[in-house]
C-alpha positions in Angstrom: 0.0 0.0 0.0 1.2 3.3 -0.6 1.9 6.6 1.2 -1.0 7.8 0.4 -3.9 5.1 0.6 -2.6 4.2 4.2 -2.9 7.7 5.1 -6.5 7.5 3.6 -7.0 4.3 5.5 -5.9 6.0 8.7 -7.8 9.0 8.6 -11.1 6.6 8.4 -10.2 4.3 10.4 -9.7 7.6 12.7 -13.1 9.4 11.4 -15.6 6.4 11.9 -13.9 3.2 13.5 -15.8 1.2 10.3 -17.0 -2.4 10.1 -14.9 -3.0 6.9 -12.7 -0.5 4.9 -10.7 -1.3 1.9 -8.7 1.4 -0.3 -7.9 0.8 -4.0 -5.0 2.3 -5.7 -6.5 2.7 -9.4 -4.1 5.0 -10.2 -3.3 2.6 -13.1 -6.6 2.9 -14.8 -5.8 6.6 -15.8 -2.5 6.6 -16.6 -1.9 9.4 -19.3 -5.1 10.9 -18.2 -5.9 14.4 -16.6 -4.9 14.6 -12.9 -2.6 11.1 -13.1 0.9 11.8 -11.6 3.7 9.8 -13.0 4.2 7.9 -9.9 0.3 6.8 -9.4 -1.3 7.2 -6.0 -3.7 9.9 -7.6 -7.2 7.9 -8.2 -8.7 6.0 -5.1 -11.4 3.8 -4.1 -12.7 3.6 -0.7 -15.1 1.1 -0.1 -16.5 1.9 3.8 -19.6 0.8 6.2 -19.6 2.2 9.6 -22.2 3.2 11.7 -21.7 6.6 11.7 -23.3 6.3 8.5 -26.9 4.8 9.5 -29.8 6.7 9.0 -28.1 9.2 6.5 -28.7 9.4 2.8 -25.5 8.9 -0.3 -24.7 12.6 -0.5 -24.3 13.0 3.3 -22.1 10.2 4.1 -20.1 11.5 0.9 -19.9 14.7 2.6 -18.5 13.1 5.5 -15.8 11.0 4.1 -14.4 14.0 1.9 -14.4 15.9 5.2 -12.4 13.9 6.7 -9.8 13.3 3.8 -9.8 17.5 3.0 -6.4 17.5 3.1 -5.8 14.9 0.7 -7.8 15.8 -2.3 -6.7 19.3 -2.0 -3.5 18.2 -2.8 -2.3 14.4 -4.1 -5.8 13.0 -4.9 -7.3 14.1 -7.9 -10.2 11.4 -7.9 -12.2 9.1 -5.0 -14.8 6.8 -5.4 -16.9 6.6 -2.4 -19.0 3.7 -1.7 -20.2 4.4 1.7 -22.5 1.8 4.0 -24.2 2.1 7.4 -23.2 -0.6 9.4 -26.8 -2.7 8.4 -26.6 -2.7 4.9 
């Protein structure tokens, strides 16, 4: 895993303690694309479910998982895919 998913993977594991968490590096996908740096670590998927996320509708828990990774796609992220659960679904 790289610098920068295990930072990604901390921060969430920080934010909402989840049931399951995985971060995907698919950096690869876009190489030669707009916003892909020449050492990857640029396009990310994080697949989440945690409680914090029960009872609230896709664009909220979005909300909350690019709060809590501001930082990161200010600067070396240029695209996340969020799949977000709540910790019954």
């Amino acid at each position: 895993m790289g610098d920068i998913a295990a930072r990604i993977e901390s921060k969430l594991q920080k934010a909402f303690t989840p049931t399951t968490l995985t971060v995907t590096d698919d950096s690869h996908l876009h190489a030669g694309h707009a916003g892909a740096r020449p050492g990857g670590q640029s396009h990310f998927t994080v697949d989440i479910a945690a409680s914090r996320f029960d009872g609230l509708n896709r664009v909220a828990r979005h909300r909350l998982v690019n709060e809590a990774l501001a930082e990161e796609l200010a600067g070396p992220v240029h695209a996340l895919v969020i799949r977000a659960r709540g910790s019954t679904e």
